[in-house]
Jmol script that loads the backbone (N, CA, C; Angstrom):
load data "model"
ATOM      1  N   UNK A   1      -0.219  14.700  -2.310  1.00  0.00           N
ATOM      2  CA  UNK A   1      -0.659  15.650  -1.303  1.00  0.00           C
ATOM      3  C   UNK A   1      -2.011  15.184  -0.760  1.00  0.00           C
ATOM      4  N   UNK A   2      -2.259  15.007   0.371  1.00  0.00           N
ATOM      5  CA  UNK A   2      -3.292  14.893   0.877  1.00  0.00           C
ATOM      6  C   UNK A   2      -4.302  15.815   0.736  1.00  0.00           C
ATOM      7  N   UNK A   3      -5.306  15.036   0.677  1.00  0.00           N
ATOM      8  CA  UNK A   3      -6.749  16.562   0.701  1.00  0.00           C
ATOM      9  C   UNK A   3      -6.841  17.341   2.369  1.00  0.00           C
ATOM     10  N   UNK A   4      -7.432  18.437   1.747  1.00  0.00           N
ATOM     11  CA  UNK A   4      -7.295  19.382   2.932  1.00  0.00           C
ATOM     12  C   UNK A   4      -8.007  18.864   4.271  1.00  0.00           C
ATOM     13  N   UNK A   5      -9.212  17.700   4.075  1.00  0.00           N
ATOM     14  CA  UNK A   5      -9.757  16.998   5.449  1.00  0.00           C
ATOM     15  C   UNK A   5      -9.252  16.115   5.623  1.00  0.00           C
ATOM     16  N   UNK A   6      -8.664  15.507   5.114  1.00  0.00           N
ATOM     17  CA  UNK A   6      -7.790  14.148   5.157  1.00  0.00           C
ATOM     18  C   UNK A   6      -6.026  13.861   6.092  1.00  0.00           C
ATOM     19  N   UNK A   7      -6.349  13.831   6.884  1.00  0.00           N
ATOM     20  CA  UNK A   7      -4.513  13.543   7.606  1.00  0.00           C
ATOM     21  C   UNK A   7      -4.248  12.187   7.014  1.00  0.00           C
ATOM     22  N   UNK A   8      -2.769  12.265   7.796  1.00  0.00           N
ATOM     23  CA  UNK A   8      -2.315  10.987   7.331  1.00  0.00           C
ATOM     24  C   UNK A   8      -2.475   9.857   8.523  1.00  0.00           C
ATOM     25  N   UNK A   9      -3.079  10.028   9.235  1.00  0.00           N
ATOM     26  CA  UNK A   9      -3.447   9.175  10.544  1.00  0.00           C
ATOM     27  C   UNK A   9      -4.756   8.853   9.869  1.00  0.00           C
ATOM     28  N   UNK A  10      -5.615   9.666   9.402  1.00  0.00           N
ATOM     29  CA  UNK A  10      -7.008   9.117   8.976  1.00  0.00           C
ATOM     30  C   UNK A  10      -7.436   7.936   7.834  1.00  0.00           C
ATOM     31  N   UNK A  11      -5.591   8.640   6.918  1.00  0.00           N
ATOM     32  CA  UNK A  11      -5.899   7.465   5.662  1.00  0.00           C
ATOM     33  C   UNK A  11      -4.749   6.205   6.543  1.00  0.00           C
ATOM     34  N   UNK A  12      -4.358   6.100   7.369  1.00  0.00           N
ATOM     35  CA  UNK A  12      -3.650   5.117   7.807  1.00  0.00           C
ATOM     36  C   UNK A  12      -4.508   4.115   8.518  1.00  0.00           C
ATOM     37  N   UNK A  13      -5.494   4.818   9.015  1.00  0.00           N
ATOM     38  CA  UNK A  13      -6.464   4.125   9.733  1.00  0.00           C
ATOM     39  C   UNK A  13      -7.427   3.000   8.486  1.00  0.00           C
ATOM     40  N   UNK A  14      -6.977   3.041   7.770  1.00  0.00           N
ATOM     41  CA  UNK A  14      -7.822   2.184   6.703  1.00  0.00           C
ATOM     42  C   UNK A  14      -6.807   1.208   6.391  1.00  0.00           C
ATOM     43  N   UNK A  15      -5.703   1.534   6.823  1.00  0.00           N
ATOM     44  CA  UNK A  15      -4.683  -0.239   6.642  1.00  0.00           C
ATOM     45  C   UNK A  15      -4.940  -0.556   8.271  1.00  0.00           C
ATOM     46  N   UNK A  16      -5.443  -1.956   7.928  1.00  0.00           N
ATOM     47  CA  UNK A  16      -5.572  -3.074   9.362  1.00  0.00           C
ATOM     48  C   UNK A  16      -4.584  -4.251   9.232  1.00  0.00           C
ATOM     49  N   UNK A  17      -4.403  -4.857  10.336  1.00  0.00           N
ATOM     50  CA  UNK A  17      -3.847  -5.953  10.369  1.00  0.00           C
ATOM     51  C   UNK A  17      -4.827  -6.787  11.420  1.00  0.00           C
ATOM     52  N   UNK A  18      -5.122  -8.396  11.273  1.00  0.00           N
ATOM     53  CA  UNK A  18      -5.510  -9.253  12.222  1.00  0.00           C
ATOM     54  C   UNK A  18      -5.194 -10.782  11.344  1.00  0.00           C
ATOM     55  N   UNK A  19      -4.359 -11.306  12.462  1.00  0.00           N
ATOM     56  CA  UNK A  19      -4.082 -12.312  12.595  1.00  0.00           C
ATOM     57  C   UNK A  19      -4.808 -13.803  11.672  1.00  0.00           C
ATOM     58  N   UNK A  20      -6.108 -13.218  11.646  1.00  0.00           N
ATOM     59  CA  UNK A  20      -6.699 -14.051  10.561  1.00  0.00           C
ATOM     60  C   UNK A  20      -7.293 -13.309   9.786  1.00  0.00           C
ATOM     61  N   UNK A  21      -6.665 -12.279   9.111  1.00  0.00           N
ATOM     62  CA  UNK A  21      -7.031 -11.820   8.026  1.00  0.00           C
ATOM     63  C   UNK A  21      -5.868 -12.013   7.008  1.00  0.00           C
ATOM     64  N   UNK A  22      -5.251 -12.827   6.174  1.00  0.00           N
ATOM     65  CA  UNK A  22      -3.842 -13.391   5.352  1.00  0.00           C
ATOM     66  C   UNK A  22      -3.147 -13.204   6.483  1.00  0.00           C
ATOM     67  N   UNK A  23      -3.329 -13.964   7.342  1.00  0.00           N
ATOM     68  CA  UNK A  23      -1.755 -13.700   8.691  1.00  0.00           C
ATOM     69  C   UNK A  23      -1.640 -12.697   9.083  1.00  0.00           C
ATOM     70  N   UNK A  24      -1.955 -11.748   9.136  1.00  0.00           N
ATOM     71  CA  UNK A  24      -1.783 -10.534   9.841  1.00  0.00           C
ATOM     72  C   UNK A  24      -0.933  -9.783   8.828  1.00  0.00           C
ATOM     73  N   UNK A  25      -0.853  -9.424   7.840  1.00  0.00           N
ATOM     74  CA  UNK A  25      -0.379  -8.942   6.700  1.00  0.00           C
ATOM     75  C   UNK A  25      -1.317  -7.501   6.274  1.00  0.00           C
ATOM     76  N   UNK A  26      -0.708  -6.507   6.270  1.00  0.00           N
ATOM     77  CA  UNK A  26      -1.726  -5.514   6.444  1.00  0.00           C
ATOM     78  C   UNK A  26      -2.388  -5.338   4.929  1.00  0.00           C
ATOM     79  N   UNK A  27      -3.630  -5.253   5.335  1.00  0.00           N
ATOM     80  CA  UNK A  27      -4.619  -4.873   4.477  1.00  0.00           C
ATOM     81  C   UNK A  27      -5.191  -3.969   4.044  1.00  0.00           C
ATOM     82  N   UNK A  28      -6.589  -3.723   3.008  1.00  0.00           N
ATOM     83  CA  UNK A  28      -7.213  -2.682   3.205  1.00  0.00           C
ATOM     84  C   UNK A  28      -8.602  -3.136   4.243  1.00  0.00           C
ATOM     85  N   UNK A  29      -8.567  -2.040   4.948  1.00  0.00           N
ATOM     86  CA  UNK A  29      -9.960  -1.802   5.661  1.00  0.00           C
ATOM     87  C   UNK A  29     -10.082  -3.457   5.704  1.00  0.00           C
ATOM     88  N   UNK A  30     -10.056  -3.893   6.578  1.00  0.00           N
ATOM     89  CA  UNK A  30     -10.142  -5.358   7.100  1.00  0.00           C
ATOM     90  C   UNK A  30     -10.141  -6.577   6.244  1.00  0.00           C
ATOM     91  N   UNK A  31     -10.457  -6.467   4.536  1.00  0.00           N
ATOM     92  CA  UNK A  31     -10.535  -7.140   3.533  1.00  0.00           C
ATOM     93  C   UNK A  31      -9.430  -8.323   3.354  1.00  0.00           C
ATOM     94  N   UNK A  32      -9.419  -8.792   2.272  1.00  0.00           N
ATOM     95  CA  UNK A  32      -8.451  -9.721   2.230  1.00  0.00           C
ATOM     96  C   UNK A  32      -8.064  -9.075   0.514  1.00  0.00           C
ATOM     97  N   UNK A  33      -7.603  -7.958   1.126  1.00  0.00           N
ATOM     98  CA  UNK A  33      -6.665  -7.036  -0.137  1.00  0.00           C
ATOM     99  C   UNK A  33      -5.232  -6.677   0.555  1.00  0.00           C
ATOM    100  N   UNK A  34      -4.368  -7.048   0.561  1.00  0.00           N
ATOM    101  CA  UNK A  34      -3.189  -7.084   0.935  1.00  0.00           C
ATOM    102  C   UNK A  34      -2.788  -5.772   0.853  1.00  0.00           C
ATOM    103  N   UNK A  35      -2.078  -4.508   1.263  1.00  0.00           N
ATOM    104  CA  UNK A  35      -1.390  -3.882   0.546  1.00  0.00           C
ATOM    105  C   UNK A  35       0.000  -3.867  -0.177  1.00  0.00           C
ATOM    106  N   UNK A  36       0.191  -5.108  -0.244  1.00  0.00           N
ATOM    107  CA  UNK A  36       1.001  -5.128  -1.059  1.00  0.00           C
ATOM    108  C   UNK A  36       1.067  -5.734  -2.099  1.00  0.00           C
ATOM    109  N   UNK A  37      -0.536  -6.602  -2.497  1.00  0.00           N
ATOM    110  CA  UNK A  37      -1.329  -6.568  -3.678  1.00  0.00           C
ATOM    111  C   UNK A  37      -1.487  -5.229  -4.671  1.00  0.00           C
ATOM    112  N   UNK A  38      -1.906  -4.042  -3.855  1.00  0.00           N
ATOM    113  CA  UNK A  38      -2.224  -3.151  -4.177  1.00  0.00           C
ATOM    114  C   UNK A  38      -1.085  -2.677  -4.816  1.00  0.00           C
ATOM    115  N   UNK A  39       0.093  -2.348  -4.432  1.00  0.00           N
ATOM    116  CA  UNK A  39       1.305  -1.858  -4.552  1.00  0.00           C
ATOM    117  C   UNK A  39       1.766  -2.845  -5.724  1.00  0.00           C
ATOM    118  N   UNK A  40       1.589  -3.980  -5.829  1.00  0.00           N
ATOM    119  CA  UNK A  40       1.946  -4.660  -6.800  1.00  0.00           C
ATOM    120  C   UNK A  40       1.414  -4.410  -8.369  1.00  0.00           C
ATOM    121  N   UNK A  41       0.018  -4.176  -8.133  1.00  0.00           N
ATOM    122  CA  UNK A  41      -0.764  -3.499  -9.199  1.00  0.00           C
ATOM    123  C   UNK A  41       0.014  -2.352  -9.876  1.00  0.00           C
ATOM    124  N   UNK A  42      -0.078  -1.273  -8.743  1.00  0.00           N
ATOM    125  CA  UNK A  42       0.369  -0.190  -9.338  1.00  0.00           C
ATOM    126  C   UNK A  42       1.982  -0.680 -10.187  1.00  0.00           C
ATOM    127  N   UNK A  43       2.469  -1.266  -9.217  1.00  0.00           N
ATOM    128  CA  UNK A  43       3.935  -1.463 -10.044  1.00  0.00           C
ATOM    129  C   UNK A  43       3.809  -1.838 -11.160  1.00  0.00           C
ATOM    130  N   UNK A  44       3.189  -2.585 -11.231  1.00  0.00           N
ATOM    131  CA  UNK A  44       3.054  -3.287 -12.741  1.00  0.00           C
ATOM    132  C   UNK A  44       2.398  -2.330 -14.240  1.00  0.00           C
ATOM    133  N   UNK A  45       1.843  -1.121 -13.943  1.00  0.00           N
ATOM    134  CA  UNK A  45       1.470   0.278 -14.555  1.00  0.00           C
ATOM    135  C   UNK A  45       0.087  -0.118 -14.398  1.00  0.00           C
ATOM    136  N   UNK A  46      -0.283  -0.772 -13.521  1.00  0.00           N
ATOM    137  CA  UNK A  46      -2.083  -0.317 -13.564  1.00  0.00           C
ATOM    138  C   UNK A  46      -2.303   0.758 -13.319  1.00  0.00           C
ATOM    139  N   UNK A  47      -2.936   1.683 -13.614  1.00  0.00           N
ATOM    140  CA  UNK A  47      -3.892   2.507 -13.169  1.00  0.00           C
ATOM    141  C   UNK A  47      -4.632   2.948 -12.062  1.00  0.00           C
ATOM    142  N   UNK A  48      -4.848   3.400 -11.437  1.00  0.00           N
ATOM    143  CA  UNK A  48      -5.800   3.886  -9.918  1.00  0.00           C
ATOM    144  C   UNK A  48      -7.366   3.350 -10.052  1.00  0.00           C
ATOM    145  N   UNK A  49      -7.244   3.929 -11.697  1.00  0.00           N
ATOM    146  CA  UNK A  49      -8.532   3.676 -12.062  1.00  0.00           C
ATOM    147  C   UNK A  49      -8.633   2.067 -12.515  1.00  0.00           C
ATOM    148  N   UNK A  50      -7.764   1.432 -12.949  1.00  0.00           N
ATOM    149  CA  UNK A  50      -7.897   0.082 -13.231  1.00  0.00           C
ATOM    150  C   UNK A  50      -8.014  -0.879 -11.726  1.00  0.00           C
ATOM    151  N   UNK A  51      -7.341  -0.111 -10.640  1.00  0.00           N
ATOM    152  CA  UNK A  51      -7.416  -0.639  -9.762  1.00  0.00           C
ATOM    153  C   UNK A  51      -8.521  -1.282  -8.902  1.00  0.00           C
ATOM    154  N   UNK A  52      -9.249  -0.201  -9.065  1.00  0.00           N
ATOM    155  CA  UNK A  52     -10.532   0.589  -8.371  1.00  0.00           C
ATOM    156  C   UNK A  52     -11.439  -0.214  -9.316  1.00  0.00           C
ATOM    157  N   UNK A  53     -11.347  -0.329 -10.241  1.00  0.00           N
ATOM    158  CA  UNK A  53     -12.456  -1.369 -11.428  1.00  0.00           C
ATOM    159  C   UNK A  53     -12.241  -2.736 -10.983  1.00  0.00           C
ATOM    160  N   UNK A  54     -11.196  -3.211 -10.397  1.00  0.00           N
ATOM    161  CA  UNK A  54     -11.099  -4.448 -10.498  1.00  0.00           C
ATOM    162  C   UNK A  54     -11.517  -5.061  -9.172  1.00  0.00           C
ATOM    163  N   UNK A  55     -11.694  -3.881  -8.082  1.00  0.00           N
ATOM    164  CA  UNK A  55     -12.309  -3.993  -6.834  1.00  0.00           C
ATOM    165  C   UNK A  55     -13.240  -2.905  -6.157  1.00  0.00           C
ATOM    166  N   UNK A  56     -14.319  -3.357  -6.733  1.00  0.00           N
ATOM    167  CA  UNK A  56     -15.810  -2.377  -6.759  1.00  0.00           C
ATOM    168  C   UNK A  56     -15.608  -1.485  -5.449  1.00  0.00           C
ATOM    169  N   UNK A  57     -15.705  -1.985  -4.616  1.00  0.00           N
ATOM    170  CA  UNK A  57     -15.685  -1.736  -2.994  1.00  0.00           C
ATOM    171  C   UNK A  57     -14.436  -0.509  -2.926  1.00  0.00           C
ATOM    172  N   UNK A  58     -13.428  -0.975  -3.393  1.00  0.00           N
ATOM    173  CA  UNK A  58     -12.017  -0.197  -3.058  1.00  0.00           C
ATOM    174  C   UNK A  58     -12.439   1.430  -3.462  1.00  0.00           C
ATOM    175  N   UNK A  59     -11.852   2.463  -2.652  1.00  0.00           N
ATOM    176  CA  UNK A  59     -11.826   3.533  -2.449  1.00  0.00           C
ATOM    177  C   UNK A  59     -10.440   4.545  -2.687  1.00  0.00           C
ATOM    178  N   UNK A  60     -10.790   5.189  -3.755  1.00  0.00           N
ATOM    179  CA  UNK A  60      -8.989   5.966  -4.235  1.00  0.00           C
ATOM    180  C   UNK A  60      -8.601   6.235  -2.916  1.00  0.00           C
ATOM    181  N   UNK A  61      -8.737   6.921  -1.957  1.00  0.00           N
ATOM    182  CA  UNK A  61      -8.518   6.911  -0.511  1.00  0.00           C
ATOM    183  C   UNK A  61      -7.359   5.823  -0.078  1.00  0.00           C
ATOM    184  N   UNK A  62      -8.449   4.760  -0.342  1.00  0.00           N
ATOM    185  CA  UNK A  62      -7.823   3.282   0.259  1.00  0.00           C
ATOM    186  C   UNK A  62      -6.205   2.792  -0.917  1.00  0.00           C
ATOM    187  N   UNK A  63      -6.389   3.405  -2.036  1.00  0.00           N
ATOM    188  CA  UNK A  63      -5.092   3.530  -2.178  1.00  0.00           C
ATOM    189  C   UNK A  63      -4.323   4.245  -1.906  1.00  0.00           C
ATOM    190  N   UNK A  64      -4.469   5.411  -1.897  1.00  0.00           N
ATOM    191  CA  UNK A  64      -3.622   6.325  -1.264  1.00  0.00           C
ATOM    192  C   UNK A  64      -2.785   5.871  -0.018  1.00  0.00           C
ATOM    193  N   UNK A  65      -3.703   5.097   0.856  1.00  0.00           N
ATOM    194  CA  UNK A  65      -3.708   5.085   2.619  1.00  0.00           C
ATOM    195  C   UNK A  65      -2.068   4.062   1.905  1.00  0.00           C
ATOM    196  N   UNK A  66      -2.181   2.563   1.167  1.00  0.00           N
ATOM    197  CA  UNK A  66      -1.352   1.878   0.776  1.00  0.00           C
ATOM    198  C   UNK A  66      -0.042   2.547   0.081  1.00  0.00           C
ATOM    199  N   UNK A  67      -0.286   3.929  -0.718  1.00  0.00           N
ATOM    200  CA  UNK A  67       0.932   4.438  -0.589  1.00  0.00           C
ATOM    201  C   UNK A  67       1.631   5.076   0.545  1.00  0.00           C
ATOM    202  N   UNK A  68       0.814   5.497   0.836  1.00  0.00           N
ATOM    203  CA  UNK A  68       1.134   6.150   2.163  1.00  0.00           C
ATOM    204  C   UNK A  68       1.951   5.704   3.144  1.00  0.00           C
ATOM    205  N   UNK A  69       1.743   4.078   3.247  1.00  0.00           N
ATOM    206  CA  UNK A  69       1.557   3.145   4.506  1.00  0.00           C
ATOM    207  C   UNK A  69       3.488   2.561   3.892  1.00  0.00           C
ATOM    208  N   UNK A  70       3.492   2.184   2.415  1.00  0.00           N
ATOM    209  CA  UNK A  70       4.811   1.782   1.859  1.00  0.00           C
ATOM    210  C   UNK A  70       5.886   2.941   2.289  1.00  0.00           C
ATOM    211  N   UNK A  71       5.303   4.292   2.037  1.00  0.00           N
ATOM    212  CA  UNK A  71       6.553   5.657   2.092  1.00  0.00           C
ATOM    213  C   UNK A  71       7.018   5.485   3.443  1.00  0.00           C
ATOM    214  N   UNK A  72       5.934   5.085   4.730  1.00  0.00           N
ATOM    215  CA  UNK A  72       6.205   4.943   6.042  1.00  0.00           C
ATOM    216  C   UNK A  72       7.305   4.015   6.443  1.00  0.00           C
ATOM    217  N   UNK A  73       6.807   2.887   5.732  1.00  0.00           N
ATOM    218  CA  UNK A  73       7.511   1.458   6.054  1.00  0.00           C
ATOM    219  C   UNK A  73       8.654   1.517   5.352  1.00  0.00           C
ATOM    220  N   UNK A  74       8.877   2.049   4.235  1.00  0.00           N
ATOM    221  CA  UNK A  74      10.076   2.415   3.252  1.00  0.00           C
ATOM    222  C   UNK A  74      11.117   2.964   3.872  1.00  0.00           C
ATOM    223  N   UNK A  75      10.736   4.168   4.234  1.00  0.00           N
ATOM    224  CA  UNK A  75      11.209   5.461   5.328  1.00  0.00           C
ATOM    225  C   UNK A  75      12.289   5.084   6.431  1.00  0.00           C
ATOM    226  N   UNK A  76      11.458   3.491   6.988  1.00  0.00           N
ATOM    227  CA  UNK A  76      12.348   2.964   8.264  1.00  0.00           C
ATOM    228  C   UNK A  76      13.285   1.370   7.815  1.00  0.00           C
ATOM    229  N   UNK A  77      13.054   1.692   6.171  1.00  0.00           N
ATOM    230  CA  UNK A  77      14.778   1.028   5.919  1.00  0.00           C
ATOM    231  C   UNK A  77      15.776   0.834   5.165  1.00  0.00           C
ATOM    232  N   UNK A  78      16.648   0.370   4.817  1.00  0.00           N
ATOM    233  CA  UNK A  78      18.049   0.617   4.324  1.00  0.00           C
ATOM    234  C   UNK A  78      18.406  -0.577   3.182  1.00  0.00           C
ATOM    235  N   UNK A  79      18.686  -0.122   2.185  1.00  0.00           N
ATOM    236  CA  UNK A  79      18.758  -1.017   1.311  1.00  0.00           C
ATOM    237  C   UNK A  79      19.859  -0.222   0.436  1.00  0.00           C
ATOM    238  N   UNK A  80      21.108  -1.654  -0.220  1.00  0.00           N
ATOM    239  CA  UNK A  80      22.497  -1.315  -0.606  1.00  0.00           C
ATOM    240  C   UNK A  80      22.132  -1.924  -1.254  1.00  0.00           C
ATOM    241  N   UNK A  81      22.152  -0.798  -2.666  1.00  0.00           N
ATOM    242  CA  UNK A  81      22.420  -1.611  -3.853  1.00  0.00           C
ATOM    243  C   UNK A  81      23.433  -1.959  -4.104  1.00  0.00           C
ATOM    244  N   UNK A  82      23.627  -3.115  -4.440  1.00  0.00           N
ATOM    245  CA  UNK A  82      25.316  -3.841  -4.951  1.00  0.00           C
ATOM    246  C   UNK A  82      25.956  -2.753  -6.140  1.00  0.00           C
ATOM    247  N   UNK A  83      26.782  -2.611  -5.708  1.00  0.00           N
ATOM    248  CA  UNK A  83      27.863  -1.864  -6.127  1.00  0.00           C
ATOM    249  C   UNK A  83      28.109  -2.663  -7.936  1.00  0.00           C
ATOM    250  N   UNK A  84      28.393  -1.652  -8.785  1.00  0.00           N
ATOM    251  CA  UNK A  84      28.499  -2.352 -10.336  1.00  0.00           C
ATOM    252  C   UNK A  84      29.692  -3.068 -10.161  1.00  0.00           C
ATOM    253  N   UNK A  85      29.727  -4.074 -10.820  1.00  0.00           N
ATOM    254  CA  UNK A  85      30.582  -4.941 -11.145  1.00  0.00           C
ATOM    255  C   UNK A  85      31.097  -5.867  -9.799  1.00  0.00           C
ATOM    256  N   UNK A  86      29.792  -6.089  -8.537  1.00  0.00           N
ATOM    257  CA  UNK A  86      29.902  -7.221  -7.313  1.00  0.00           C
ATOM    258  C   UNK A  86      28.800  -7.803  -8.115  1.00  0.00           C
ATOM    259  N   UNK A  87      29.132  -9.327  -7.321  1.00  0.00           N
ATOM    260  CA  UNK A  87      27.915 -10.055  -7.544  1.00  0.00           C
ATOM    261  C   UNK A  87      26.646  -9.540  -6.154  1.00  0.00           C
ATOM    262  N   UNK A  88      25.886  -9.799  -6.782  1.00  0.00           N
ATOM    263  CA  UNK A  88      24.510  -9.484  -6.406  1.00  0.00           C
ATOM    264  C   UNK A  88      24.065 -10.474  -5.145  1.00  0.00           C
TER     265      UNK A  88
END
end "model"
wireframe off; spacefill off
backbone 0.3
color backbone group
């Protein structure tokens, strides 16, 4: 749930993309933190808080914005899991 001052346009505004920032691969806040570095972290059971330790600068916000930004991008696509017993 978002905080009560917080939209989701405001925490979206903290993922950028530019062309020479890793290829245009969206980031946080202009950095060369991928979000899907970020997302990778979490997958792996880091912590918010381990996250956030391991990048002084980073802002729980600024993760959020990266979940946020996956539910969006998630949202617009389609994925079939192979049916049991097809090959994969």
């Amino acid at each position: 749930m978002l905080a009560k001052d917080e939209s989701e346009a405001e925490l979206l505004r903290r993922i950028t993309t530019d062309p020479q920032v890793l290829g245009g691969k969206p980031v946080v806040r202009g950095r060369s933190l991928a979000v899907e570095h970020v997302l990778g972290m979490l997958a792996a059971g880091d912590s918010v808080d381990e996250v956030l330790t391991g990048y002084v600068w980073l802002e729980h916000a600024d993760v959020r914005a990266c979940l946020l930004y996956a539910r969006l991008v998630v949202g617009h696509e389609r994925y079939d899991p192979p049916l049991p017993g097809t090959a994969a």
